[in-house]
N, C-alpha and C positions, 0 to 999 in steps of 0.2 A: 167806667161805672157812671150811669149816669139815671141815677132815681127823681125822675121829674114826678110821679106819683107819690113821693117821699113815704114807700109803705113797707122800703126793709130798714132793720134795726140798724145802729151803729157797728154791734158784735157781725152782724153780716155783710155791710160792706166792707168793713176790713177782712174778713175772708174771703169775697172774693177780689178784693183787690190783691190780697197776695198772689191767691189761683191766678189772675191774668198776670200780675209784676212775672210770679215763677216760669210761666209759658212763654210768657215774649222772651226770655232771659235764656230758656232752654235750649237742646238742638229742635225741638221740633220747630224753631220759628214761627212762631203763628200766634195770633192776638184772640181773645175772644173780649166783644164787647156789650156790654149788660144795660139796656135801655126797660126803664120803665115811666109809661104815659098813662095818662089818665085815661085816653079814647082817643080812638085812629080818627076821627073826623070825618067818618065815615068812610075810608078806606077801605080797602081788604088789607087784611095784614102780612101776605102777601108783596103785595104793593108799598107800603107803607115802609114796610122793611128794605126791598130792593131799594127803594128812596132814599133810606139813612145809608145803606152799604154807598151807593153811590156819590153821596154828600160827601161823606165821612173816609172813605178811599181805606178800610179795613184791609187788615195785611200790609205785610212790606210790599214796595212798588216788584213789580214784576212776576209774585210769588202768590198772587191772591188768597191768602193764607189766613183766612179772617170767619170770623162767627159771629154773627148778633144774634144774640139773644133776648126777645122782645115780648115784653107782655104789656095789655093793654086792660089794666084793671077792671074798669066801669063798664069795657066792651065784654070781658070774660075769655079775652083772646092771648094767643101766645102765638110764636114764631121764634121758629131755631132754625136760622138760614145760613148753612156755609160757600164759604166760596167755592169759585172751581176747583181753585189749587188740593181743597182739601175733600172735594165729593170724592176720591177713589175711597178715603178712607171715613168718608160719611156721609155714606149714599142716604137715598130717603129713606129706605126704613130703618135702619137705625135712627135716624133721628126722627122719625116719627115713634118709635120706641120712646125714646127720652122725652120727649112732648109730653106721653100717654103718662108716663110714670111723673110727669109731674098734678094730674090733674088732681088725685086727691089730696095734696096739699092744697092744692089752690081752691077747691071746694069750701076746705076747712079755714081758709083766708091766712093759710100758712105762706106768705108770700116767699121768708127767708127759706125755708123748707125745699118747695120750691124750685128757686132760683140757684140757691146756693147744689142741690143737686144734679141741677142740668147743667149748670157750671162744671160741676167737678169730676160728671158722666164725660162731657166734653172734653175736658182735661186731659183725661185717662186715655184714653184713644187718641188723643193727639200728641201726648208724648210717647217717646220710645218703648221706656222701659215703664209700664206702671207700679208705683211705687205703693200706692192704697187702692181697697178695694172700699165700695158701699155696704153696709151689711147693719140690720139695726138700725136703721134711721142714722149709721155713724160713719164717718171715715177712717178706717181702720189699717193699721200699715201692714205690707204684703209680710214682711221676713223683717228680724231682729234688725238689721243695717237703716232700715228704711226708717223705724224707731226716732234712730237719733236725727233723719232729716226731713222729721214731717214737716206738712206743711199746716200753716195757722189755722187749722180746721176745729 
């Protein structure tokens, strides 16, 4: 988690740093990592993301098993870039789906909104078995079991 544009709340990155601690921790192996900047510096965001994935070496080594998720406030831009490892299971359009569905949050300058559910769209698909679904603006749990192991949503 890394809020360089410091424009999500406290109550939102403590969930999503649970969402990523519970992910890396899972069987799905896989990291997602939450970057927000003021302005790509003229970049393409794109570019700018390939740049941090490469810095930053996302995923365990071998397994490129990584997602940044990247908005760039003042620009109006976002990027949801996964690795290889994990393009079978998030080809572009789905994650140009979860792009889309974050826009009107971000319209509304709902940044937690947001983040926190491309985070948790991400999530779900990249663990096994999904435990919540979205519904309501909420995270809500699939079956009674799931109840007692939500996550800090």
């Amino acid at each position: 988690m890394s809020d360089y544009a410091h424009v999500l709340s406290p109550e939102a990155v403590a969930r999503l740093d649970s969402i990523c601690g519970q992910l890396d921790h899972s069987q799905a192996n896989a990291q997602i990592a939450v970057v927000t900047i003021h302005n790509l510096d003229g970049d393409d965001a794109a570019d700018y993301a390939n740049k941090l994935e490469d810095k930053w070496k996302m995923g365990r080594k071998g397994s490129d098993r990584g997602v940044l998720v990247l908005l760039a406030v003042d620009d109006h831009k976002y990027r949801i870039e996964p690795g290889y490892g994990l393009e079978g299971i998030l080809p572009d359009g789905k994650v140009g789906d979860m792009g889309r569905a974050m826009v009107p949050y971000l319209r509304a300058s709902d940044y937690d909104g947001a983040i926190t559910g491309a985070v948790g769209e991400v999530a779900q698909v990249m663990l096994p078995t999904p435990r919540f679904h979205w519904t309501n603006n909420r995270w809500r749990p699939r079956n009674r079991r799931a109840m007692v192991q939500r996550w800090a949503m």
